[in-house]
Steps between C-alpha positions, in 0.01 A plus 500: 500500500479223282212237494371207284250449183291247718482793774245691271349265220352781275299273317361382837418910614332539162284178582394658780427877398268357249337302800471838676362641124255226476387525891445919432285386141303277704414784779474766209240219325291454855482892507358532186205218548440625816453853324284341290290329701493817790356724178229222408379461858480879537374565204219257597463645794448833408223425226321298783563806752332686174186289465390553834574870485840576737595697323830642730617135449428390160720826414759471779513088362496654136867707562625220688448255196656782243821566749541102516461504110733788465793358758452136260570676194812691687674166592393313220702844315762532749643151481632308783572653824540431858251791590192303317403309779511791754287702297256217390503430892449861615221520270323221635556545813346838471231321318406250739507720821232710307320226467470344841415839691221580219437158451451541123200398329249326725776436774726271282804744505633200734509245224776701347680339745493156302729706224733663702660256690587234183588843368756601770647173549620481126600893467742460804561111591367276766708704791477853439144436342411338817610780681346747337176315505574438870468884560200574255301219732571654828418843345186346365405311802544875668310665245207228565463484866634880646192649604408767246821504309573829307338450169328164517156513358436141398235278701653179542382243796741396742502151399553561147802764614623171752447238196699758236776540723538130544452433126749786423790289759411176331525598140826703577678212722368266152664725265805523657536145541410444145761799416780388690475099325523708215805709602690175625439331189618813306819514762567098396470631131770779540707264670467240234572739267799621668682157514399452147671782381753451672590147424427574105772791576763384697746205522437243731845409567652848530233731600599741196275640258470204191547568123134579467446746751852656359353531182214700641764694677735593191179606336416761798827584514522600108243685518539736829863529279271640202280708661772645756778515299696330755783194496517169643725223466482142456769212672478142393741299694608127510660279736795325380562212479145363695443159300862414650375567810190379443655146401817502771287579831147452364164706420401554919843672523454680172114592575695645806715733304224596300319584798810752686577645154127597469556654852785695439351672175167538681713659845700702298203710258340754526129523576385575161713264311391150390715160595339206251670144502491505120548148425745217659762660654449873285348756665389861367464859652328794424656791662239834423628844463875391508800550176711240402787603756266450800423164375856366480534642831275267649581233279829518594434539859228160513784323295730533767208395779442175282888442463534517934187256560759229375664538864165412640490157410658235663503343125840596332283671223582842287175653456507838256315660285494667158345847345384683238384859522267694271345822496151583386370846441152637347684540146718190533435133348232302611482281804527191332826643335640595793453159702703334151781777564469446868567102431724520236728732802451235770654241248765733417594524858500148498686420206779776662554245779157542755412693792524828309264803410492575136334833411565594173 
């Protein structure tokens, strides 16, 4: 199967892992403050539980503030991972369900509430945080009006269970809100980002990859060559005889050409090689992990596609093109020797009378 460079912009899929990168630092950032800030409130916590002599609590809140402390340093070791906020969540979670059924120091275990659903929102987005913070309400909303539920030994009123349950909707419908602007505006960035890359990389007329984005492309491509001791090869080809074309039928007719040429080479490529309109009527490809026999081959065989889209036109035009073929290895010349041998070739095959393939 063959397909295009403009199928797969890889400047464009880089753009957008590093959104993903930047979107998994952000979550990875949000676990640690919220690590932070879960080990400060314990730790408060269990010095008040202390002062008034519990005892049970101010220890049990004591080895909750060292695991948080411990997991902090673990991530903060571990580096970025998608596991983070699944264990920072777990942990909380844990946390906070401990805290409304013992209801913490004085009965504020509740309040902990205020942390965790900010908390949840930014550790797993606006929908799946909602979700999730969806479930923990009806489970706390259980826990705080089931007659004797297993375990519950905080005294809280009914109306302050009724007002925390409505505060808990509110600030979690707010957050999400707040969230998903966010996301949007994020989702407009990416896309922004995406046609800016892509314009800065690719030809407006054509479609093809430009000469900057082939540049970035050659560079790739020399060094997978070096570090996998593989080949590639390297086609510049002209059209002949396109300012006579140009002046005879005019530049709609000749943008035209440009335009089915640039179809032909993009139809008639692989998936991994690169099609780049090179300048004017020149255009470059980059064929990976192919010798300089392969690469004649399809030279020869989109020479002869170029020479047949003359009988498409109702315009008594001869439309060809001409090649030059070099090979690239990781102990060969340079790149920027190889695109001079790979022109001087093309103009060889010109100067031998046009539409040919000159590989050596």
């Amino acid at each position: 199967m063959h397909s295009g460079y403009n199928k797969q912009n890889p400047a464009l899929c880089t753009s957008v892992e590093e959104m993903r990168q930047i979107d998994l630092r952000r979550r990875i950032l949000a676990s640690s403050y919220m690590l932070l800030f879960a080990m400060a409130v314990t730790g408060a916590m269990a010095v008040i539980a202390l002062s008034v002599t519990e005892i049970l609590q101010a220890m049990t809140l004591s080895a909750v503030a060292v695991i948080i402390l411990c997991t902090y340093v673990i991530i903060n070791l571990s580096g970025p991972s998608e596991k983070t906020p699944l264990l920072v969540g777990g942990l909380l979670l844990v946390l906070y369900f401990y805290l409304l059924l013992t209801g913490g120091v004085n009965n504020t275990g509740l309040m902990w509430a205020v942390m965790l659903v900010p908390g949840f929102i930014n550790l797993y987005g606006y929908k799946n945080g909602t979700v999730a913070l969806l479930g923990i309400g009806i489970a706390t909303a259980s826990v705080l009006f089931y007659p004797e539920f297993p375990g519950f030994t905080a005294n809280y009123d009914t109306a302050y269970r009724a007002r925390f349950i409505a505060v808990f909707g509110a600030l979690t419908a707010l957050t999400a809100l707040l969230d998903s602007s966010r996301h949007r505006t994020q989702q407009l960035l990416e896309q922004l980002t995406g046609e800016l890359e892509k314009n800065a990389s690719t030809d407006a007329l054509t479609g093809l990859a430009n000469r900057r984005e082939a540049y970035r492309a050659i560079h790739d491509l020399e060094r997978r060559s070096r570090d996998l001791h593989s080949k590639y090869v390297i086609l510049i080809g002209d059209l002949d005889n396109f300012k006579l074309i140009n002046d005879t039928y005019g530049h709609a007719f000749g943008d035209r050409i440009l335009q089915d040429v640039a179809k032909i080479l993009r139809d008639n490529t692989r998936t991994g090689d690169i099609v780049v309109r090179w300048g004017g009527e020149e255009f470059l490809l980059l064929l990976p992990n192919s010798d300089v026999r392969g690469g004649s081959l399809l030279a020869e065989k989109l020479r002869h596609r170029v020479e047949i889209l003359s009988r498409r036109y109702v315009q008594p035009v001869r439309v060809s093109i001409s090649f030059g073929v070099v090979e690239g290895n990781s102990r060969g010349s340079p790149h920027n020797q190889l695109l001079a041998e790979a022109d001087k070739r093309m103009y060889r095959a010109k100067n031998s009378g046009r539409n040919k393939v000159v590989a050596a």
